[in-house]
N, C-alpha and C positions, 0 to 999 in steps of 0.2 A: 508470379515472379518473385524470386527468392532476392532478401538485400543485406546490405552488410553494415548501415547506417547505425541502427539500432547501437551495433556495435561500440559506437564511438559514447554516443549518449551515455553508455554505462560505464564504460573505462574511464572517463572523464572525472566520473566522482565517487565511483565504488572503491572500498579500503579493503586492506589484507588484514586489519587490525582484528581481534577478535573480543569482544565484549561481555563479560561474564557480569553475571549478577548475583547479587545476594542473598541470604534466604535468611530471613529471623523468625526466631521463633518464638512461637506464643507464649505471652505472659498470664494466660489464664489457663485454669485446669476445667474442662466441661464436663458434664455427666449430666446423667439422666435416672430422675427415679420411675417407680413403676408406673407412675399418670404419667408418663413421656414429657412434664414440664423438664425444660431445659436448666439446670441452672449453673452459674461461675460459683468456682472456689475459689477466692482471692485471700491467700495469705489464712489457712480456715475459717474462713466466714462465710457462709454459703447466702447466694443471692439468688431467689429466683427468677426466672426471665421466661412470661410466658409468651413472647413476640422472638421470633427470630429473624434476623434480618438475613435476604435473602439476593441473588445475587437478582437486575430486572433481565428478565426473558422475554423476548418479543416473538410470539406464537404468528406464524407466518401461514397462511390460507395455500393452497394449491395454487400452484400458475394456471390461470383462463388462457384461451389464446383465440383471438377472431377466427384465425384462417389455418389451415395444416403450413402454410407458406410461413406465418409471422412462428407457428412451435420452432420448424425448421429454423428460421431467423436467430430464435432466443439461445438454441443447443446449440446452433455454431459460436454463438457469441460468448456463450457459458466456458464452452472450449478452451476459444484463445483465449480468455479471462486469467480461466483457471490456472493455463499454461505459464502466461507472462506478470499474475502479479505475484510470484515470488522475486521475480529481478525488482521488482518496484519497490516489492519491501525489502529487498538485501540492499538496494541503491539506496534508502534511509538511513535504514544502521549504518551503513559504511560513510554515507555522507556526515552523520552527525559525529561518527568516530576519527574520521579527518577533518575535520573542522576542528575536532577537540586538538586533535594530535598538531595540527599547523599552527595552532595558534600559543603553542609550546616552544615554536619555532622562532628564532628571532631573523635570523637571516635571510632574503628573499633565494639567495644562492640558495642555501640549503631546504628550504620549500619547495625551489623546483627541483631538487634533487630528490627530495621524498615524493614529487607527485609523481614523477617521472619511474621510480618505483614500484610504486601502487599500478599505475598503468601496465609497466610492462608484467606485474602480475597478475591484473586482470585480463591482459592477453591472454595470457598461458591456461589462464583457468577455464574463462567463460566462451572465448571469443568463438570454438566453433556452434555452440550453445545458438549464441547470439543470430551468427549469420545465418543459420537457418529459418526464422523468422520471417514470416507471408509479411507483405504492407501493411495490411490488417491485425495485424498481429504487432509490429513495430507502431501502428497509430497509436491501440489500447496503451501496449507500453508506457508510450509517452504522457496517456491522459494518467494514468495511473500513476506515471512520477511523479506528477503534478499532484495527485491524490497524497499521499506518503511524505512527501518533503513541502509543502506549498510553496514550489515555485516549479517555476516549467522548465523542461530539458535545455530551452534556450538560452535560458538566465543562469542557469547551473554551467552550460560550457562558457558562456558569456566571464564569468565570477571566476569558473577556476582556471581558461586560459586565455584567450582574450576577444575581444567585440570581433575583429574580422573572423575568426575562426567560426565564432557563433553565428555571423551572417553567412557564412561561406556553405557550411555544415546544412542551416534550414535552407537554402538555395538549392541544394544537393537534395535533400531528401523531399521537397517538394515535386522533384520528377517522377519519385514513387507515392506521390498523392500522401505523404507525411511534411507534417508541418509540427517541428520543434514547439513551436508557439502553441501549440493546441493547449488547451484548462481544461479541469475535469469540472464540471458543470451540471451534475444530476437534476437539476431545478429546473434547469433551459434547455437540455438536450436528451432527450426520450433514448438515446443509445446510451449517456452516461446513465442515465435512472436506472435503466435494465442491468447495467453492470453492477450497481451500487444494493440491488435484488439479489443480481448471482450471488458478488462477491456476503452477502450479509446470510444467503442461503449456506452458501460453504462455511463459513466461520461456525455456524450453528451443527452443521455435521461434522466436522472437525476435519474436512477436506482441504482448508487452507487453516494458516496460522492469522488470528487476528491481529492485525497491526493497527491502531488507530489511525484515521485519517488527519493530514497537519491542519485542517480546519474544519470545524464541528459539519455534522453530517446527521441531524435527527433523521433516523430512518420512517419512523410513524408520520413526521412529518409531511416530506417527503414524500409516503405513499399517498396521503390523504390527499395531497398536492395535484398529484398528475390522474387519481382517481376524479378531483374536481376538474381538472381542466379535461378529462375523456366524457365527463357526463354534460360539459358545457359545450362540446363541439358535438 
């Protein structure tokens, strides 16, 4: 069953704002002599530096899988993952770039007339995107909003329009077995772990863009975690 909830969840607090960054540039000149010792030129003074510091990489094992059912289980899941968290991570940027931009704003008038903005061109841009999206595909969604911004799709419509909309909205989407409410929960819930896998898999093959999570997420942890509680059941 195809739905169009989803939809609202992201118009709600995705921005048209666009965010660029900066790039500085290094204050030291590096070079290498023939023993490959690294050293800094600072101002002519050469310093050697036989430790280089290096970015931490987490060497990830092959996925095991009990059954041909549970592989099946992970590659669909890997799927819609991969599919829907880009909306998750453009729903951060955008949300933290309207938050910045509203709060520039003094008039409540004119706040609803910039959201009102934003929305109608997140209409235009994303909406038939959105509506296409299986229930399963609009659940992750939403755990994943949760993931990217730390708070939940319901708190987000709740904040930028108002409490009945937010009730009305997860009322609605609870008949396609999505609940607003849902938290992303890798610790507690064995399908968050698995996304928290995919998603950490992809980042390392540069299938997705890594966007930090809004609350720490030790991945080692984490696996150490759900590998103790499989060897304790």
């Amino acid at each position: 069953m195809k739905i169009n909830i989803t939809l609202y969840i992201c118009i709600t607090f995705f921005s048209c704002s666009s965010v660029f960054g900066q790039v500085e540039n290094e204050s030291l000149e590096k070079q290498k002599d023939s023993t490959e010792i690294m050293y800094y030129i600072i101002k002519g003074d050469t310093i050697a530096r036989e430790i280089i510091n290096l970015d931490e990489v987490v060497l990830l094992k092959k996925v095991k899988f009990m059954s041909e059912q549970d592989r099946r289980r992970y590659l669909i899941l890997r799927r819609k993952t991969r599919k829907v968290y880009p909306y998750a991570k453009l729903a951060s940027e955008r949300l933290t770039t309207m938050t910045e931009r509203l709060n520039t704003i003094e008039k409540n008038s004119d706040k609803r007339k910039y959201t009102k903005r934003v929305q109608k061109y997140i209409e235009g841009e994303f909406s038939e995107q959105l509506k296409n999206l299986t229930h399963t595909e609009g659940q992750i969604l939403v755990k994943l909003i949760h993931r990217q911004t730390g708070r939940t799709a319901f708190d987000l419509v709740k904040e930028l329009r108002n409490g009945w909309r937010a009730f009305w909205y997860n009322t609605t989407a609870s008949l396609f077995e999505i609940s607003l409410k849902e938290e992303y929960k890798p610790f507690n819930v064995k399908e968050d772990y698995l996304i928290e896998d995919i998603l950490e898999r992809s980042f390392q093959k540069n299938i997705l863009e890594r966007q930090e999570a809004a609350f720490p997420i030790d991945y080692l942890d984490l696996k150490a975690h759900w590998n103790k509680k499989n060897v304790d059941n």
